[in-house]
C-alpha positions as CSV (number, residue, x, y, z in Angstrom):
1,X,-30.0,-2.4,-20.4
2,X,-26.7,-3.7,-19.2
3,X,-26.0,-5.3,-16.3
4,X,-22.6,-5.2,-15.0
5,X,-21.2,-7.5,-12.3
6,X,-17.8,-8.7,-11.0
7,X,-16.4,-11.8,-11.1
8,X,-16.8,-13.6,-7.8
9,X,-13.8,-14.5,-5.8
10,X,-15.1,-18.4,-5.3
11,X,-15.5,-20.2,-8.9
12,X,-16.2,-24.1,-9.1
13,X,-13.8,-25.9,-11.7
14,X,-16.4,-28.3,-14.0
15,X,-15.6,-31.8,-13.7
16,X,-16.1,-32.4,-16.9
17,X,-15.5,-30.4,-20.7
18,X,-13.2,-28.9,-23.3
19,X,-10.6,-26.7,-22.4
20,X,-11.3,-22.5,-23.1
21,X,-11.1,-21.6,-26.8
22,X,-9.9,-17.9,-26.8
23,X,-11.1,-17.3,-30.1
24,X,-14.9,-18.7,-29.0
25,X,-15.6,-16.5,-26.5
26,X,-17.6,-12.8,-26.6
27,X,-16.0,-9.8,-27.5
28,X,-13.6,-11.5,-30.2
29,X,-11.5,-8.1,-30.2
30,X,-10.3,-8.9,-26.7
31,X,-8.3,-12.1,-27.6
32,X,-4.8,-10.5,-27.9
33,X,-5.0,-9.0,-24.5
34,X,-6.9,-12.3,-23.0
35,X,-4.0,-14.1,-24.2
36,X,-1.1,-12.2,-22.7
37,X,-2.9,-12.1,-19.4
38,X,-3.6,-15.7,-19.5
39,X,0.1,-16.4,-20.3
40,X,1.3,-14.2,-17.8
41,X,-0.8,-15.4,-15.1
42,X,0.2,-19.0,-15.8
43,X,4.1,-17.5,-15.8
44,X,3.8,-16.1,-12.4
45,X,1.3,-18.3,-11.3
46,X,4.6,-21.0,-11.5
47,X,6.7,-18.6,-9.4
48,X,7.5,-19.5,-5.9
49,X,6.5,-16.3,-4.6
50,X,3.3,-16.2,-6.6
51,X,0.9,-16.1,-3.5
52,X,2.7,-12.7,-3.0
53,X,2.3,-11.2,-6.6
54,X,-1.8,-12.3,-6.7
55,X,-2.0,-11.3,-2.9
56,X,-3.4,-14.4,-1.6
57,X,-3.1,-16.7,1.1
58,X,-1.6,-20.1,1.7
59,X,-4.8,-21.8,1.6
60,X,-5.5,-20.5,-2.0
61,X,-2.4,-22.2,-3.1
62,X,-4.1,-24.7,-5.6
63,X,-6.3,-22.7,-6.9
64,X,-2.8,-20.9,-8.1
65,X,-1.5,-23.8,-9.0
66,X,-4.4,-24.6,-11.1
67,X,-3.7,-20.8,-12.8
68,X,-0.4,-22.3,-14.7
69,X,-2.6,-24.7,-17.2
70,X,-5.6,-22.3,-18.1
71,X,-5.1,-23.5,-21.8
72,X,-5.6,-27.2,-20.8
73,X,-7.8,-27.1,-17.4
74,X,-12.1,-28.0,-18.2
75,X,-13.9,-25.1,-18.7
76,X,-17.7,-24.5,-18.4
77,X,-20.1,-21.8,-19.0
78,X,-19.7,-18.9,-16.8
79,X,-23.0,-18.9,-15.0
80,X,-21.7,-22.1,-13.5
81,X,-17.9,-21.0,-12.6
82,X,-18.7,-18.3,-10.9
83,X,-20.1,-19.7,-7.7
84,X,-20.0,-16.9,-5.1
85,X,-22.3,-14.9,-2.9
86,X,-23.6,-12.5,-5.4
87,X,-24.1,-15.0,-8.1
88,X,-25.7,-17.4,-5.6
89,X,-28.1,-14.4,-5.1
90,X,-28.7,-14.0,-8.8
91,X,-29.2,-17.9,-9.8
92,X,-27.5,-17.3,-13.3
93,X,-27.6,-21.2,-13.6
94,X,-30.9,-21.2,-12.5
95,X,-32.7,-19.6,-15.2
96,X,-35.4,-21.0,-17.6
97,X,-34.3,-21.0,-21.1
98,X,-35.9,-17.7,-21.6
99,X,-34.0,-16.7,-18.9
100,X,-30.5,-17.5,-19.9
101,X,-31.4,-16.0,-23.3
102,X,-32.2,-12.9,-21.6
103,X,-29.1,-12.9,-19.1
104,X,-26.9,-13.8,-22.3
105,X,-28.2,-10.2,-23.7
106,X,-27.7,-8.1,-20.4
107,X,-25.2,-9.4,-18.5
108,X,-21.9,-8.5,-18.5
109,X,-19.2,-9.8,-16.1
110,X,-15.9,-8.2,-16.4
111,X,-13.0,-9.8,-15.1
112,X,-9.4,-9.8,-14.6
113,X,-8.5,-12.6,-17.0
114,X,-10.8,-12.5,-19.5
115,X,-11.8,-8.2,-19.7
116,X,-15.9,-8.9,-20.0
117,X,-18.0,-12.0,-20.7
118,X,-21.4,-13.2,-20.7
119,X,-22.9,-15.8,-18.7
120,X,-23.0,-18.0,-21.7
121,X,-19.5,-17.9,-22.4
122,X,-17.3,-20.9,-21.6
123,X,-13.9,-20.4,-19.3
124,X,-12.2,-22.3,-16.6
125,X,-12.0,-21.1,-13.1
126,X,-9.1,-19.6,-11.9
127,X,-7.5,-17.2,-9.4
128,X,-6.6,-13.5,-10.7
129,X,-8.7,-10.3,-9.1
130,X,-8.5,-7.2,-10.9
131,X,-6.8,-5.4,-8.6
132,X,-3.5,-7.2,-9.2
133,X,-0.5,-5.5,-10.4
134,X,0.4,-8.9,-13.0
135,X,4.3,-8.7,-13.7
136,X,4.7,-8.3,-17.6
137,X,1.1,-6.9,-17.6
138,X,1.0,-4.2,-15.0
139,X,-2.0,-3.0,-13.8
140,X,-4.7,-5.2,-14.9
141,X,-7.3,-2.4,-14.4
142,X,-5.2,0.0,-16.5
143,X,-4.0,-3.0,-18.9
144,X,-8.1,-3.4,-19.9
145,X,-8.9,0.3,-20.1
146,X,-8.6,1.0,-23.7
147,X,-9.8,-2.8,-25.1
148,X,-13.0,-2.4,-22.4
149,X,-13.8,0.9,-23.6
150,X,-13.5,-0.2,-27.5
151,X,-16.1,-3.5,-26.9
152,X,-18.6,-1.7,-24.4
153,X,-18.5,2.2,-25.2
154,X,-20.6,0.8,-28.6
155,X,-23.0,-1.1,-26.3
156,X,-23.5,1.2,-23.5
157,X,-24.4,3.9,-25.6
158,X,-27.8,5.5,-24.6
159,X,-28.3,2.3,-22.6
160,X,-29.1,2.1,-19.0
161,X,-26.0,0.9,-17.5
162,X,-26.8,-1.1,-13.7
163,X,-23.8,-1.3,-11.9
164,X,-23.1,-3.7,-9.3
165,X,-19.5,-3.9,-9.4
166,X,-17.0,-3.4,-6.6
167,X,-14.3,-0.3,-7.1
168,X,-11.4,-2.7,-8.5
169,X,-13.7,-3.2,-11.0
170,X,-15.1,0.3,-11.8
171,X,-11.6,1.3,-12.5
172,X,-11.1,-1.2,-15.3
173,X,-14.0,0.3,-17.7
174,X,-16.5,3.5,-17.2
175,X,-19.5,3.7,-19.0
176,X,-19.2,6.7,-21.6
177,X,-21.6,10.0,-20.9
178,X,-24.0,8.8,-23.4
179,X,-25.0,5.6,-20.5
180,X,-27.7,5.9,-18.5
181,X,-25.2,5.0,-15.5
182,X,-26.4,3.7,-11.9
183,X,-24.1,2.4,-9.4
184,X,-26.1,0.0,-6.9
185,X,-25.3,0.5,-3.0
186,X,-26.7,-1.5,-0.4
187,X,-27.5,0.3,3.1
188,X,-28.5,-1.5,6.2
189,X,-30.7,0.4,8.7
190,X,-30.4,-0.2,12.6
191,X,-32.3,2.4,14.8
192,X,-32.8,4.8,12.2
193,X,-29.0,4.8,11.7
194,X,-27.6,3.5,8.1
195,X,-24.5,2.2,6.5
196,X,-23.0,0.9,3.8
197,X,-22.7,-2.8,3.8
198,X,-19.9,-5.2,2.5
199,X,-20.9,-8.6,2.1
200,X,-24.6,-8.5,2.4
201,X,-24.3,-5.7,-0.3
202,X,-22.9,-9.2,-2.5
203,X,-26.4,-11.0,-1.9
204,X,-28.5,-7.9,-2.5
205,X,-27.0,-7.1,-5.9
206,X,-27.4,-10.6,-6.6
207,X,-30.8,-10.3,-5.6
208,X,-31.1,-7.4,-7.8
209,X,-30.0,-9.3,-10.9
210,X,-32.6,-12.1,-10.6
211,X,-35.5,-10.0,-10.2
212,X,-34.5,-7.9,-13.4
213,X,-33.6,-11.1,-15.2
214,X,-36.7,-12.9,-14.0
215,X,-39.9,-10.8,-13.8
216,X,-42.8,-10.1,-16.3
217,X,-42.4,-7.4,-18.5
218,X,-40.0,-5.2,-20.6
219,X,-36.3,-4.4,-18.9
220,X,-36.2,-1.0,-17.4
221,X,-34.6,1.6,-20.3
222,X,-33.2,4.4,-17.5
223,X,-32.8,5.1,-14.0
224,X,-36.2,5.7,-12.8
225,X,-37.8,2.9,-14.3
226,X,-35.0,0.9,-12.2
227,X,-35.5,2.5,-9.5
228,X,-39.7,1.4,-10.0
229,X,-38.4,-2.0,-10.6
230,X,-36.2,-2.4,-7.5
231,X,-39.1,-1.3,-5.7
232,X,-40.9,-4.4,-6.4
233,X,-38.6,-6.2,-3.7
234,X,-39.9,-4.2,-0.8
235,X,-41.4,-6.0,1.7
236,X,-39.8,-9.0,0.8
237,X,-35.9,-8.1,0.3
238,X,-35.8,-5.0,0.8
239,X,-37.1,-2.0,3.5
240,X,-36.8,1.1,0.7
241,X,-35.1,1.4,-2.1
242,X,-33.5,5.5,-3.1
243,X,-32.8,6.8,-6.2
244,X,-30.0,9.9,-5.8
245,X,-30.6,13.2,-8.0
246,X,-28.7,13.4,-10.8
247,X,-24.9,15.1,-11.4
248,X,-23.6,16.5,-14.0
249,X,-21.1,13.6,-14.0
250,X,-20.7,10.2,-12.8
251,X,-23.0,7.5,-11.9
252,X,-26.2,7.9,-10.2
253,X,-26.7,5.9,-7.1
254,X,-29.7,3.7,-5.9
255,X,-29.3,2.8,-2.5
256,X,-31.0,-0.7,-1.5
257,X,-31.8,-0.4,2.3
258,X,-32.1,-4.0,4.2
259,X,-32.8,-4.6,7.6
């Protein structure tokens, strides 16, 4: 099983630590690439219209700031970077021992600046979504296409793939027709009427992750079992959990329905 997230938008800088080493992380292959996105980052990151090229606002301009010395900055284990909703949800830092081990082996966050990593894995925060157009990158999604497919493709293969990523994100890497692919949708029901759900959907995944991280007994191996195993957190999380039919391509979806 691999479990896919996104990076979250909020990260918490470590107060204290050694700066990144490139060459330590997971998924050795991807240095080159990790290293001319860094660099460009920290290029336009120096720029005085760099707010405009990362498309955020004034009161992100620090964190921008803080993109120009990514070789130098403290860096911590992801688990503890990436702060946000969804990872609040999921309790990555959080985890017994056991835990962590078992996160190290089925998580995988991909990212902007760094293409994939594992909670374990030791990088500074920063500020770069994967929907950016980078100049002297281009398209980070497209940039990552080829170098994602060549680390993951290997991994994925007759795996179940459980996908809580957002579609900036999709577009970076897609799990190869051999995957056991599910996409994970959250629905919220109000008088019999549902819809799809933006930031709660952030919790629910994270929600997700814990419980498939966390509870007694092997890791679900396809999409039924997950779907058996999401179904644990009705009652409590959740009001039903779906499971679409199957295509002949794509993902298949499980929709997680909250209140």
């Amino acid at each position: 099983m691999l479990v896919m997230l996104p990076p979250s938008e909020a990260k918490t800088s470590p107060r204290r630590g050694r700066p990144v080493d490139v060459d330590a992380l997971s998924f050795p292959a991807l240095a080159p690439v990790r290293r001319k996105v860094v660099d460009a980052l920290a290029e336009v990151s120096g720029r005085p219209d760099a707010l405009e090229l990362l498309g955020v606002g004034a009161s992100l301009a620090d964190e921008v700031a803080r993109n120009t010395s990514l070789h130098q900055g403290v860096a911590g284990p992801a688990r503890r970077v990436y702060t946000g909703v969804l990872y609040g949800a999921a309790g990555l830092d959080r985890l017994t021992p056991t835990g962590r081990a078992r996160a190290a082996e089925h998580v995988r966050i991909v990212s902007g600046l760094w293409g994939v990593v594992t909670p374990e894995d030791v990088v500074p925060a920063y500020r770069l979504s994967m929907g950016t157009d980078l100049p002297g990158i281009g398209s980070l999604a497209a940039a990552w296409r080829a170098p994602l497919a060549e680390v993951l493709d290997p991994q994925a293969d007759g795996q179940l793939v459980v996908d809580c990523r957002s579609a900036a994100y999709l577009a970076a890497w897609t799990p190869p027709r051999s995957a056991d692919w599910v996409t994970v949708r959250v629905e919220r029901e109000l008088d019999g009427v549902r819809s799809v759900v933006s930031h709660h959907a952030k919790h629910t995944r994270g929600v997700l992750t814990r419980h498939l991280l966390t509870r007694r007994g092997r890791v679900p191996r396809d999409a039924e079992q997950l779907a058996r195993v999401a179904s644990e957190l009705v009652g409590d999380e959740l009001l039903a959990v779906e499971l679409a039919p199957r295509k002949s391509r794509g993902a298949r979806v499980l929709s997680l329905v909250v209140a």
